[in-house]
Gaussian input, Z-matrix of N, CA and C with variables (Angstrom, degrees):
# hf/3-21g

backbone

0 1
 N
 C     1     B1
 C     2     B2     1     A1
 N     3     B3     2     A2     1     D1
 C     4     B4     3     A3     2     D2
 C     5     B5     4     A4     3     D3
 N     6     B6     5     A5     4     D4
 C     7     B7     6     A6     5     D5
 C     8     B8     7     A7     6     D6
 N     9     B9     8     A8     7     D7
 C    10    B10     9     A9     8     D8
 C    11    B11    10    A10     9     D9
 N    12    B12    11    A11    10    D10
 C    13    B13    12    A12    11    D11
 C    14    B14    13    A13    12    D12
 N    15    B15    14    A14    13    D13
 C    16    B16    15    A15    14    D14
 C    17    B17    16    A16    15    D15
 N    18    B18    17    A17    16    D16
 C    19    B19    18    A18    17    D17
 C    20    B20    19    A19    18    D18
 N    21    B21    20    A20    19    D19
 C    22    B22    21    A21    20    D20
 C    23    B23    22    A22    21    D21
 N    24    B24    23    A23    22    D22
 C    25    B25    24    A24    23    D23
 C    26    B26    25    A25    24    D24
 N    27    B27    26    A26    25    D25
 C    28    B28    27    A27    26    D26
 C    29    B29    28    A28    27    D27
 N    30    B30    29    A29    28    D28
 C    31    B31    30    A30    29    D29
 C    32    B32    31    A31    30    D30
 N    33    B33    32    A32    31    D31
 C    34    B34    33    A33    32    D32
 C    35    B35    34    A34    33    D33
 N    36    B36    35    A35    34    D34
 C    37    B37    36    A36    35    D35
 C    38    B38    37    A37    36    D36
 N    39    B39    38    A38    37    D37
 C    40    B40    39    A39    38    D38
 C    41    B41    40    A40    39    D39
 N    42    B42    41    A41    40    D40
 C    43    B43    42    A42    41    D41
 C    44    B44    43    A43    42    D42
 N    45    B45    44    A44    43    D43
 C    46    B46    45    A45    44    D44
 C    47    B47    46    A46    45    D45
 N    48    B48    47    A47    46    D46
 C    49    B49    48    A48    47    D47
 C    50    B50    49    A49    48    D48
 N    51    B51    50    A50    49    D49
 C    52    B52    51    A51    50    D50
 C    53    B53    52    A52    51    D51
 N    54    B54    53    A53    52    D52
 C    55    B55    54    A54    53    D53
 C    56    B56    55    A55    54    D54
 N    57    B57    56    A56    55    D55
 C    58    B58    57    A57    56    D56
 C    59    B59    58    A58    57    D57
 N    60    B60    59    A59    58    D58
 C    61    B61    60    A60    59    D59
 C    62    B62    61    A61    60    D60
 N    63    B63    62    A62    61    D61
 C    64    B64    63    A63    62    D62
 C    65    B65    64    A64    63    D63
 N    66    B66    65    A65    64    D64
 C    67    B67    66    A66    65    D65
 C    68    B68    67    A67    66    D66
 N    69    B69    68    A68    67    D67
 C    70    B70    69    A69    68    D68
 C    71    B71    70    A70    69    D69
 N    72    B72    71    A71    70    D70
 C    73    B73    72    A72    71    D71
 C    74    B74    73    A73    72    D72
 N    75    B75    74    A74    73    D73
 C    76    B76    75    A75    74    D74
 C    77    B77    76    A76    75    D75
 N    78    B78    77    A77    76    D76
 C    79    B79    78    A78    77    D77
 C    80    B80    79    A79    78    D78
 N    81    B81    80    A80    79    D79
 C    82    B82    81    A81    80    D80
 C    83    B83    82    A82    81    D81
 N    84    B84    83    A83    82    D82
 C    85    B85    84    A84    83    D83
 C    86    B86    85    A85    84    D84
 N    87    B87    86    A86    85    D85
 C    88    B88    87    A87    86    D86
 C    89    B89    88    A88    87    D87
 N    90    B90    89    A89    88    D88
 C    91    B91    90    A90    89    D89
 C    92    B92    91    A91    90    D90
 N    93    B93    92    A92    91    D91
 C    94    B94    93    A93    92    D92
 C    95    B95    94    A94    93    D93
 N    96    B96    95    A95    94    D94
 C    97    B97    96    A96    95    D95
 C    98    B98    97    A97    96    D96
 N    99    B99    98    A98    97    D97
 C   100   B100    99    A99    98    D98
 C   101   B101   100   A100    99    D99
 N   102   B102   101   A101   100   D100
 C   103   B103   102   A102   101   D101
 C   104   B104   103   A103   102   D102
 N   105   B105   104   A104   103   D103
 C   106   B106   105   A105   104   D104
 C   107   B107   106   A106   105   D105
 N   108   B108   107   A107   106   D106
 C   109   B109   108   A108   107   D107
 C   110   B110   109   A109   108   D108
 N   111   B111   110   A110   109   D109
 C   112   B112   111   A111   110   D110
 C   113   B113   112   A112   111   D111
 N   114   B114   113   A113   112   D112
 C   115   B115   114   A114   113   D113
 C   116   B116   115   A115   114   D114
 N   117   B117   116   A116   115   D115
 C   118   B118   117   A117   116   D116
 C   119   B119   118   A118   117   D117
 N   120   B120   119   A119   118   D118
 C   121   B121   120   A120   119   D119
 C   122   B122   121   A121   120   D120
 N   123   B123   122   A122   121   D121
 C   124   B124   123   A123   122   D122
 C   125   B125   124   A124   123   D123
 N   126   B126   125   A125   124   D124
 C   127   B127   126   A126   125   D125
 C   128   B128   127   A127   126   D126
 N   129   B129   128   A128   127   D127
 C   130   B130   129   A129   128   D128
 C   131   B131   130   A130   129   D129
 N   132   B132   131   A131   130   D130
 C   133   B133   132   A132   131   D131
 C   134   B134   133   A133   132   D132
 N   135   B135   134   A134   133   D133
 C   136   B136   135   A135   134   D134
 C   137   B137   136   A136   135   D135
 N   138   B138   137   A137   136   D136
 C   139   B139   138   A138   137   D137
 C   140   B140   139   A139   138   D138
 N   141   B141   140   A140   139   D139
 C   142   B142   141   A141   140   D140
 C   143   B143   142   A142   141   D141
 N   144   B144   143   A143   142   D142
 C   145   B145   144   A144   143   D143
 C   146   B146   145   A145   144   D144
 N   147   B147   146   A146   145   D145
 C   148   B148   147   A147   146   D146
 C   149   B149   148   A148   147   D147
 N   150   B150   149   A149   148   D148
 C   151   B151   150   A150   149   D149
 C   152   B152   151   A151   150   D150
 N   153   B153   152   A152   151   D151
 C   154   B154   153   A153   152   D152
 C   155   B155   154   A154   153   D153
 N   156   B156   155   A155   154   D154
 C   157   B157   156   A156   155   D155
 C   158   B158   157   A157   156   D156
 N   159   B159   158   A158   157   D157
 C   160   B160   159   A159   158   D158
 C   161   B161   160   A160   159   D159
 N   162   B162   161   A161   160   D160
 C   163   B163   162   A162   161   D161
 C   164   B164   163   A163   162   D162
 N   165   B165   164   A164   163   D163
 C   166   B166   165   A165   164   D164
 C   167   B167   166   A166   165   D165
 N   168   B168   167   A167   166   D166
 C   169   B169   168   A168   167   D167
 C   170   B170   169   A169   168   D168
 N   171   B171   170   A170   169   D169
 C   172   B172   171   A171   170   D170
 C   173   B173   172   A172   171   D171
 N   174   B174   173   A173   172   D172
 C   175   B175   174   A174   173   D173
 C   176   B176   175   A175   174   D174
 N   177   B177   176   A176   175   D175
 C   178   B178   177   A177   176   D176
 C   179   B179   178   A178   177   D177
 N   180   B180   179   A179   178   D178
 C   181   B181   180   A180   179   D179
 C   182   B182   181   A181   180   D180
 N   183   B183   182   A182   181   D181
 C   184   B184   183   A183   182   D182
 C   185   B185   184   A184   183   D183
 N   186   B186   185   A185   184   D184
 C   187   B187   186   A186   185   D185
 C   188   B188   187   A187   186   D186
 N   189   B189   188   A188   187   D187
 C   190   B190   189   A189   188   D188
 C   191   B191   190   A190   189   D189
 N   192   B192   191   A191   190   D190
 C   193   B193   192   A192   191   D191
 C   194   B194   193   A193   192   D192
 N   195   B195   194   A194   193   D193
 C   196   B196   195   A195   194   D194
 C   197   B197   196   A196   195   D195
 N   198   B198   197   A197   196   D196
 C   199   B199   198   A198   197   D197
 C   200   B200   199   A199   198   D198
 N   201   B201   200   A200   199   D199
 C   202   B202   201   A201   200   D200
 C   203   B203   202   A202   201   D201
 N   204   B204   203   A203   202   D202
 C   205   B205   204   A204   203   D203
 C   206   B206   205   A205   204   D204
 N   207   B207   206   A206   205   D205
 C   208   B208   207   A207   206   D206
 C   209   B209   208   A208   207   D207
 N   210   B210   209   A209   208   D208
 C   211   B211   210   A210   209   D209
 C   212   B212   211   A211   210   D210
 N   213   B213   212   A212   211   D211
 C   214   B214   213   A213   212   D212
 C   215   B215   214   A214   213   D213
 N   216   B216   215   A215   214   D214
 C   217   B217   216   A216   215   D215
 C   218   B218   217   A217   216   D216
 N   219   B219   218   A218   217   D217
 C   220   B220   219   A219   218   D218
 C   221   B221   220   A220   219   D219
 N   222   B222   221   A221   220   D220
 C   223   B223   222   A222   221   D221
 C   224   B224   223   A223   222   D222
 N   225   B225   224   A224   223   D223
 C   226   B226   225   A225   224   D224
 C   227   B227   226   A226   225   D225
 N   228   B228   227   A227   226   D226
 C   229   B229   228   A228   227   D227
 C   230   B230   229   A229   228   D228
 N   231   B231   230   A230   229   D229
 C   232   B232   231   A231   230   D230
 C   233   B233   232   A232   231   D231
 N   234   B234   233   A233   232   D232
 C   235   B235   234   A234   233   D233
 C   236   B236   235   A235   234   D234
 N   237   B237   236   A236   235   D235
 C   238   B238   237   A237   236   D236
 C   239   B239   238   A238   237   D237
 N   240   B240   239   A239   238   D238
 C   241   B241   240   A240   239   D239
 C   242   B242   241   A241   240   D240
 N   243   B243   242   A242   241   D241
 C   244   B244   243   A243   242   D242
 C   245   B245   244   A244   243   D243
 N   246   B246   245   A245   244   D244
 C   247   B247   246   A246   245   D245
 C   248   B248   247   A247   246   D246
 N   249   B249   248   A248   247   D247
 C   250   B250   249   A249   248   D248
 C   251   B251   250   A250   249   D249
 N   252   B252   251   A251   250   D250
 C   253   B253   252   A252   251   D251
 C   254   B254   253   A253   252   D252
 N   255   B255   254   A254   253   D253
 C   256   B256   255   A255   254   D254
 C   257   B257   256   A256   255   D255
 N   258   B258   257   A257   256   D256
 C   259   B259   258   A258   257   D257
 C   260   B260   259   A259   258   D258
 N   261   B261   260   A260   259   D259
 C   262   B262   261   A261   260   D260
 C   263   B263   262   A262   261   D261

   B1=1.4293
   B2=1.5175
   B3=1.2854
   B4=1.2747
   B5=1.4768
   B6=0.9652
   B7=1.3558
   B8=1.6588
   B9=1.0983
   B10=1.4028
   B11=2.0722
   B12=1.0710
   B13=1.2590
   B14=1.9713
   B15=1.5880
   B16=1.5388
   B17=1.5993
   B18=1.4100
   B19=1.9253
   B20=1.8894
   B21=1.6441
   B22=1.2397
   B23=1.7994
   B24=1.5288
   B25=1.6171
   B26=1.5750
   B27=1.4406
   B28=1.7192
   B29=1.3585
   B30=1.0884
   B31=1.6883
   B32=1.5901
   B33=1.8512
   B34=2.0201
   B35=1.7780
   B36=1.1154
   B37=1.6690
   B38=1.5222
   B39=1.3288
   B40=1.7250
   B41=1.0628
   B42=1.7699
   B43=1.7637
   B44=1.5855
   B45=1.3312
   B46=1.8590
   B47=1.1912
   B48=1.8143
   B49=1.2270
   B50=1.7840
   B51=1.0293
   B52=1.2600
   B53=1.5982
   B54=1.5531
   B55=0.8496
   B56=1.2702
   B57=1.7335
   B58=1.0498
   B59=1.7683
   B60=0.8998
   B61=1.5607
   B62=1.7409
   B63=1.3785
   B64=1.0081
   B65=1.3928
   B66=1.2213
   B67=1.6652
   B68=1.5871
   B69=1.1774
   B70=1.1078
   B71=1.2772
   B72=1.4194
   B73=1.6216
   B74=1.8990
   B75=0.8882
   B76=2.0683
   B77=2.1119
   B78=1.6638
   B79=1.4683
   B80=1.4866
   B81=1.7043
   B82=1.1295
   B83=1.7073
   B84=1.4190
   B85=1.6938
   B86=1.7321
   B87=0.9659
   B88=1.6464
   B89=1.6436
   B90=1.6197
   B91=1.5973
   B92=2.2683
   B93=1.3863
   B94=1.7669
   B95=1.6314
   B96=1.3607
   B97=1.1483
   B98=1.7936
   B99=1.2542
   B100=1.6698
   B101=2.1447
   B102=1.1425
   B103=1.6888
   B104=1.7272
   B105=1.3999
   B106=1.4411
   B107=1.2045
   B108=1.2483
   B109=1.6636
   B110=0.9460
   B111=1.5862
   B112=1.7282
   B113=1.8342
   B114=1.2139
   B115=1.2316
   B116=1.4344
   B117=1.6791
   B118=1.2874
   B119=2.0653
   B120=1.4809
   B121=1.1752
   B122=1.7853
   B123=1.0116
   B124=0.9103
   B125=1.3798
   B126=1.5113
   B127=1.7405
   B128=1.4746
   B129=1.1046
   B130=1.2818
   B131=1.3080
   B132=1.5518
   B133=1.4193
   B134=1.6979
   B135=1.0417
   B136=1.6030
   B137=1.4289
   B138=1.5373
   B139=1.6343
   B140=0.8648
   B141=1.3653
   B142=1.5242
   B143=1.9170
   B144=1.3437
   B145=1.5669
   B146=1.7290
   B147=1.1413
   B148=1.4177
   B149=1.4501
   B150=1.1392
   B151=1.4983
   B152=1.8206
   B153=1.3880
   B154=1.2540
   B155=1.5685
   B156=1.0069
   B157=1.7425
   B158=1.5328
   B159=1.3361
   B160=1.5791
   B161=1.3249
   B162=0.9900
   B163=1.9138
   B164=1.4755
   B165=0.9847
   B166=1.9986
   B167=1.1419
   B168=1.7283
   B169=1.9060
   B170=1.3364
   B171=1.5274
   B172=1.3679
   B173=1.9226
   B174=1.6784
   B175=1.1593
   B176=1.6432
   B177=1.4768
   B178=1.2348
   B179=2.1093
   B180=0.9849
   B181=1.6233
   B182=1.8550
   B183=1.6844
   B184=1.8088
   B185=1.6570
   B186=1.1996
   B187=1.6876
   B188=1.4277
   B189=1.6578
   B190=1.5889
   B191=1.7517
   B192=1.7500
   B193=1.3402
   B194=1.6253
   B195=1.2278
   B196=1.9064
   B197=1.9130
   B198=1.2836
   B199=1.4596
   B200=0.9200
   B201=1.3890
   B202=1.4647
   B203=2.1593
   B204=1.3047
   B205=1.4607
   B206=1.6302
   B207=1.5350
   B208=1.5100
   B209=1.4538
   B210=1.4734
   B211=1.4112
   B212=1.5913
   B213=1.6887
   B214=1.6344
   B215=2.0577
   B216=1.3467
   B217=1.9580
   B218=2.0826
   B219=1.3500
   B220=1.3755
   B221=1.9677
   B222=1.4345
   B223=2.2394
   B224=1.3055
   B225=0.8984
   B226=2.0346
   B227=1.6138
   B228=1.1541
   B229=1.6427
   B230=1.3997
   B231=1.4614
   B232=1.5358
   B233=1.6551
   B234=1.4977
   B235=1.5097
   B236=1.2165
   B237=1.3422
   B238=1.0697
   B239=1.6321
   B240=1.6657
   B241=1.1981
   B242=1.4826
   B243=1.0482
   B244=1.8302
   B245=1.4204
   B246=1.2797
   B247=1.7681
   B248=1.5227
   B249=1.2105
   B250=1.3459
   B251=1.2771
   B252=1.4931
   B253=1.7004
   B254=1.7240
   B255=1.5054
   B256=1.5972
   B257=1.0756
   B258=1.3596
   B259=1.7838
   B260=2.2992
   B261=2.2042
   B262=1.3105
   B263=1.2552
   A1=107.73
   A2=125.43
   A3=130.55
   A4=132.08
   A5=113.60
   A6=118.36
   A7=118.25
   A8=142.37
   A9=140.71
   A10=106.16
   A11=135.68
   A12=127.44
   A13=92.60
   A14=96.10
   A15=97.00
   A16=107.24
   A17=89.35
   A18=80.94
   A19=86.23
   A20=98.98
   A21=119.95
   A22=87.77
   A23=134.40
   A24=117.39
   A25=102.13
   A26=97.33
   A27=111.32
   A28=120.13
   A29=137.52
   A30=133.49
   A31=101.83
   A32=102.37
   A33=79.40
   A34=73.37
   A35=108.42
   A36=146.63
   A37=115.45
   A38=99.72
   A39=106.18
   A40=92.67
   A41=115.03
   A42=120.88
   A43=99.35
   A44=92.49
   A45=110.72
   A46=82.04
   A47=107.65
   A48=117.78
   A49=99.81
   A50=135.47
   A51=124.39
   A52=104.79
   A53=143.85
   A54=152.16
   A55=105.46
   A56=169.95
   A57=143.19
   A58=99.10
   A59=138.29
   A60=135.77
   A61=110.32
   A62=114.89
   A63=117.27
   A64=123.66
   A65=120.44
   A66=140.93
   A67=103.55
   A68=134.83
   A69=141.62
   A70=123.08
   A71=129.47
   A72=129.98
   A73=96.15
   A74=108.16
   A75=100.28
   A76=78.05
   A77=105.08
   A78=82.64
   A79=104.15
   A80=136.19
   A81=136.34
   A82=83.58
   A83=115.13
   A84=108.85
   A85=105.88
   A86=121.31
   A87=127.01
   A88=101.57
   A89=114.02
   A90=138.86
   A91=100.35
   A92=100.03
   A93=96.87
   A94=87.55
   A95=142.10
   A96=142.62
   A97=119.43
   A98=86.87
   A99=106.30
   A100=85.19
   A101=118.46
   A102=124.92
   A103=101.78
   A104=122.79
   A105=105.08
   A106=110.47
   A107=142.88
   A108=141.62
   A109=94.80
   A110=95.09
   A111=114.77
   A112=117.97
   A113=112.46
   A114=117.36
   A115=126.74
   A116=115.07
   A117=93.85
   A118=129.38
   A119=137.15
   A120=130.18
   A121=107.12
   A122=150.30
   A123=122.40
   A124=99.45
   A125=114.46
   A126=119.69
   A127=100.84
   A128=116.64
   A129=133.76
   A130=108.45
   A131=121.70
   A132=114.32
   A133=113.53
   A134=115.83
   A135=113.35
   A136=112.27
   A137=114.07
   A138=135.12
   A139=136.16
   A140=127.51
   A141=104.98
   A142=79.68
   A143=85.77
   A144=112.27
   A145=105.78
   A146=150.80
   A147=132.64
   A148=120.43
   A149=105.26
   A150=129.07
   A151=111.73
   A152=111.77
   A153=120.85
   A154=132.16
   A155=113.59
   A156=140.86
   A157=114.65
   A158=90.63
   A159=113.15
   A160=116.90
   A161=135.94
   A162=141.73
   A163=87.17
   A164=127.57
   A165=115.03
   A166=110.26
   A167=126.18
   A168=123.17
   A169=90.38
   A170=119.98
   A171=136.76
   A172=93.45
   A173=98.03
   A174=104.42
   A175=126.06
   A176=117.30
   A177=116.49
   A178=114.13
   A179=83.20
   A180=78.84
   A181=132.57
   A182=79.60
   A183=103.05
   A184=98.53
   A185=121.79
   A186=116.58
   A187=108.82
   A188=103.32
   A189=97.73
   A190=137.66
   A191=78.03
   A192=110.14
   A193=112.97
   A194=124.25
   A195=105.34
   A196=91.24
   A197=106.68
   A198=113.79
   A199=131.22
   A200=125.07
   A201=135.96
   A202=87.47
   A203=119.18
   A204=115.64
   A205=108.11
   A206=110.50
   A207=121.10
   A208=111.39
   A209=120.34
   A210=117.56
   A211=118.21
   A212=87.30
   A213=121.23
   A214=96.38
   A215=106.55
   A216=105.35
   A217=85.74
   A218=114.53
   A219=119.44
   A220=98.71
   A221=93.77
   A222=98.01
   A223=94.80
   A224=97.13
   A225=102.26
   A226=92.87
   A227=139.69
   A228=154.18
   A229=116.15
   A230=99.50
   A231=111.86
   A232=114.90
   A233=119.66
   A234=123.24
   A235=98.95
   A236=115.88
   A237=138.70
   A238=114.56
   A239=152.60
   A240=128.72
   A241=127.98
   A242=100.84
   A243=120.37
   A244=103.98
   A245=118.09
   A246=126.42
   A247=110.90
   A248=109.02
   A249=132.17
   A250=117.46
   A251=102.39
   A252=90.09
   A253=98.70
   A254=102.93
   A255=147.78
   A256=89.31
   A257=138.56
   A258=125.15
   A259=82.39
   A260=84.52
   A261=86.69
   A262=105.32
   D1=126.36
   D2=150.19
   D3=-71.48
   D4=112.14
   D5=-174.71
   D6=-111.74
   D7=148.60
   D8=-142.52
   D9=-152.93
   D10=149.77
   D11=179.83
   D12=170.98
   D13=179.09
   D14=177.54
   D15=-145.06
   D16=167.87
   D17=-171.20
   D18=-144.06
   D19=138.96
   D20=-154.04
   D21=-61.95
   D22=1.31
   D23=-163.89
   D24=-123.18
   D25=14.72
   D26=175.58
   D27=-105.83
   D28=146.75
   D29=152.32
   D30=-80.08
   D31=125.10
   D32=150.00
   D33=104.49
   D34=161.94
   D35=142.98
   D36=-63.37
   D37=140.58
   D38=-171.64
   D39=-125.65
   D40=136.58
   D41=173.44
   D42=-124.06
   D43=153.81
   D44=176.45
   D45=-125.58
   D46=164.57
   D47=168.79
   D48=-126.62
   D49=153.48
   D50=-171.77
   D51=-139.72
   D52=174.16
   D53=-168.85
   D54=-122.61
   D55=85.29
   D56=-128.58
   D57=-134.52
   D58=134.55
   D59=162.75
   D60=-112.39
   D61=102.90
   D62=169.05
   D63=-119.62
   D64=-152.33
   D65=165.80
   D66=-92.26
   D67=-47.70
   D68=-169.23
   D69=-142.16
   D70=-153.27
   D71=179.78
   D72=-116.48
   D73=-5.14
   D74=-158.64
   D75=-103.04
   D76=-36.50
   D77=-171.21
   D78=-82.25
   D79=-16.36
   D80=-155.04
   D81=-79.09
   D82=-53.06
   D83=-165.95
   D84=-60.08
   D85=-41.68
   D86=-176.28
   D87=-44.17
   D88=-76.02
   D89=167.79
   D90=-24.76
   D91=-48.61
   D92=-161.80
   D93=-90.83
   D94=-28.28
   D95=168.21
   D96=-49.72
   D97=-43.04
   D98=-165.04
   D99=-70.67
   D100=-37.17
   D101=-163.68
   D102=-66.84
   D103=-10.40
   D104=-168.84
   D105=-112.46
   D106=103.60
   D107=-171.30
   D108=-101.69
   D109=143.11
   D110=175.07
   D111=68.95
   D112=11.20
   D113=156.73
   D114=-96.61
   D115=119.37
   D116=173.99
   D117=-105.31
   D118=-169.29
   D119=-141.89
   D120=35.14
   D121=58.25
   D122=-171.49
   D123=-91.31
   D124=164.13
   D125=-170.48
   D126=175.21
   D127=173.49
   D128=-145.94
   D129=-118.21
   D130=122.51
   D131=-176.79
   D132=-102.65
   D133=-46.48
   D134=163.99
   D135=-153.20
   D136=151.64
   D137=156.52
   D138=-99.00
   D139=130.67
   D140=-164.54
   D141=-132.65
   D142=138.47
   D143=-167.97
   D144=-78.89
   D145=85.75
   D146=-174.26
   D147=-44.83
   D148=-69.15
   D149=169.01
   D150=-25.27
   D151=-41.25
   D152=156.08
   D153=-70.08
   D154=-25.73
   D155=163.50
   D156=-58.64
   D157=-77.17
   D158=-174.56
   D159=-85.18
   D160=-159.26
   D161=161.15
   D162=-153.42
   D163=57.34
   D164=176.13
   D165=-34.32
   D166=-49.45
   D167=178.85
   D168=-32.09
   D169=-71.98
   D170=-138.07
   D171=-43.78
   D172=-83.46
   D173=-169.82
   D174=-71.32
   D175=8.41
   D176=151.88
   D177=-85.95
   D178=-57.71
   D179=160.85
   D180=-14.64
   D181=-56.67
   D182=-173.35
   D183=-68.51
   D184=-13.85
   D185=-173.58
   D186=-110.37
   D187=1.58
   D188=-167.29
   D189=70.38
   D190=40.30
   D191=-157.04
   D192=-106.42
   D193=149.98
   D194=172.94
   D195=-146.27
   D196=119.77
   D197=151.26
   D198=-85.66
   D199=120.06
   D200=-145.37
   D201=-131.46
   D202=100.44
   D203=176.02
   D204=-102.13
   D205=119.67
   D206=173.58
   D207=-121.82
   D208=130.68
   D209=165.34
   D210=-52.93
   D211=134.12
   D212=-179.99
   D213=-29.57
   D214=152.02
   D215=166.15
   D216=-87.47
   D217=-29.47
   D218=-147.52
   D219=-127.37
   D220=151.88
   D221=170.46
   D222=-90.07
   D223=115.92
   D224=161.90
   D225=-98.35
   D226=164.55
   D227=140.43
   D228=-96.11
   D229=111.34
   D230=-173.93
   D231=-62.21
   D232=119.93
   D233=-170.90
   D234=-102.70
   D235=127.11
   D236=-168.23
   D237=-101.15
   D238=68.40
   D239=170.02
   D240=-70.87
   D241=140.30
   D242=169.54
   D243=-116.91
   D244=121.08
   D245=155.61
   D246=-143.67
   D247=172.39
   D248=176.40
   D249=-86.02
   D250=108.96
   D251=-177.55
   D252=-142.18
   D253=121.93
   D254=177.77
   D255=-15.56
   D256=147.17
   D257=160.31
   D258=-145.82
   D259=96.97
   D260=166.76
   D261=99.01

């Protein structure tokens, strides 16, 4: 989910991108809403549904595969890296 808002010590609009697992899209935006402190208008610029993307059954299936999804016992915070890497 992209999420979008501004904070009075920025120029410009500030975006997060977030990973969200919910029941729906109204609770996934609430959950990535609730993640930005100290931003204000904050609101939501787009979702992109996986499950609509992908078919994971499908292509786990094809490997002899089964995804089985159970809530965490524990919160981990998903770490996200971005770097630059040479291609060539």
């Amino acid at each position: 989910m992209n999420i979008g808002g501004y904070d009075g010590a920025e120029f410009g609009e500030l975006h997060k991108n977030l990973l969200i697992v919910a029941p729906d899209a109204k609770t996934a935006a609430a959950r990535a809403l609730k993640d930005i402190q100290g931003w204000s208008l904050k609101h939501r610029d787009s979702a992109f549904e996986i499950e609509k993307t992908i078919d994971l059954d499908m292509q786990a299936s094809r490997q002899a595969y089964f995804l089985d999804l159970s809530p965490a016992r524990t919160k981990r915070r998903f770490v996200f890296v971005c770097r630059y890497v040479r291609l060539g």
